[in-house]
C-alpha positions in Angstrom: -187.3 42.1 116.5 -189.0 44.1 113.8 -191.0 41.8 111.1 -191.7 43.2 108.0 -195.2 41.9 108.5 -197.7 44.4 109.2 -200.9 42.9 109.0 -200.3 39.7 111.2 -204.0 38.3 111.0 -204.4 38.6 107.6 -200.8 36.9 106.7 -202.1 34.1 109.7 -205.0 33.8 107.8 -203.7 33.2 104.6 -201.5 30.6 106.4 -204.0 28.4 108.0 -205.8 29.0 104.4 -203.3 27.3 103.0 -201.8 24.5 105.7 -203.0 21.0 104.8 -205.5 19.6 107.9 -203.4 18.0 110.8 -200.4 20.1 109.3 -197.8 22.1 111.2 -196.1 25.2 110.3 -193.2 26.9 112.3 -192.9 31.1 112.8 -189.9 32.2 115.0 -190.1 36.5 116.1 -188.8 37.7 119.1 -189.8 41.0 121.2 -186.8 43.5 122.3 -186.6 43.8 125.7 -183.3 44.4 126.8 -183.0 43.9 130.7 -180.2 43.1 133.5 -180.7 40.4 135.9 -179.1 42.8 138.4 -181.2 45.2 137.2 -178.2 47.4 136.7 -179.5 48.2 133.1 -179.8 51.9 133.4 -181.9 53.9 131.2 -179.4 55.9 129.8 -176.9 53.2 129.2 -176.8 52.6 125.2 -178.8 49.2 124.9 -181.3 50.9 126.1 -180.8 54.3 123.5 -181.1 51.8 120.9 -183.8 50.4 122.5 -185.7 53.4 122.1 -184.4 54.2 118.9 -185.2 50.9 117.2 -189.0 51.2 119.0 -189.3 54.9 117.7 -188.4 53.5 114.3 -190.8 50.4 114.1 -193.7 52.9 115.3 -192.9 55.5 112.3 -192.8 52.5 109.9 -196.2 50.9 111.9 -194.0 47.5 112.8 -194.8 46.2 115.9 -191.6 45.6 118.2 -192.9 43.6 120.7 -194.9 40.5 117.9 -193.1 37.6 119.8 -195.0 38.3 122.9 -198.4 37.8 121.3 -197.9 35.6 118.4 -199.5 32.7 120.5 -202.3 34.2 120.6 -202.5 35.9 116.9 -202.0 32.1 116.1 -204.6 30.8 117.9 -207.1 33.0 116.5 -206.3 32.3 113.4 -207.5 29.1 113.8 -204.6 27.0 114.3 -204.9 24.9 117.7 -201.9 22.7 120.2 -199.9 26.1 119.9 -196.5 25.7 121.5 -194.8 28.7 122.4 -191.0 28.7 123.4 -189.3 31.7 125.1 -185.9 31.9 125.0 -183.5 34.6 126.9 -180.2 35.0 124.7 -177.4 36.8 126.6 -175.9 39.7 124.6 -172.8 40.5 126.6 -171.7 41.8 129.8 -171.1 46.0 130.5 -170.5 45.2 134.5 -169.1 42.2 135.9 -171.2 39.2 136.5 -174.2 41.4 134.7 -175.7 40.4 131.1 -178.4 42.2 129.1 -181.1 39.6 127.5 -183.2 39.3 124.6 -186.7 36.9 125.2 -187.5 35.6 122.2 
């Protein structure tokens, strides 16, 4: 949601520096999008407040909210090839019958 890592390519470097050749290294983030598959989600509901709020906050502290969607890539150019990315939508309750908000990791 909000890494603590704020220079991804140089901490990627610094990791394919060190990985052994033919070795394999793991790095789980996730991106905050909070969504209804009704699409009931309104925008002044309060997942999406602190939505805003935690987005606000990671731009004053120069975090970037949204990493899971482009680690892949950040990985790749590192160096590191046979990427695998897996996306994962985690259901964090239900405000309306039959309607849940996700996370995609």
């Amino acid at each position: 949601m909000m890494s603590v890592v704020r220079d991804w390519p140089g901490y990627l470097a610094e990791i394919f520096r060190v990985t052994a050749p033919g070795g394999h290294i793991q790095l789980t983030e996730m991106s905050t999008v909070l969504t209804s598959g009704t699409g009931s989600l309104r925008n002044d509901s309060s997942l999406k407040v602190m939505e805003r709020a935690l987005q606000k906050h990671a731009a004053l502290n120069h975090l970037d909210v949204n990493i899971g969607s482009k680690l892949s890539a950040l990985v790749e150019s590192s160096g590191f090839h046979s990427v695998e990315e897996k996306v994962v939508e985690i259901p964090i309750g239900a405000w309306q019958p039959g309607t849940l908000a996700h996370v995609h990791l």
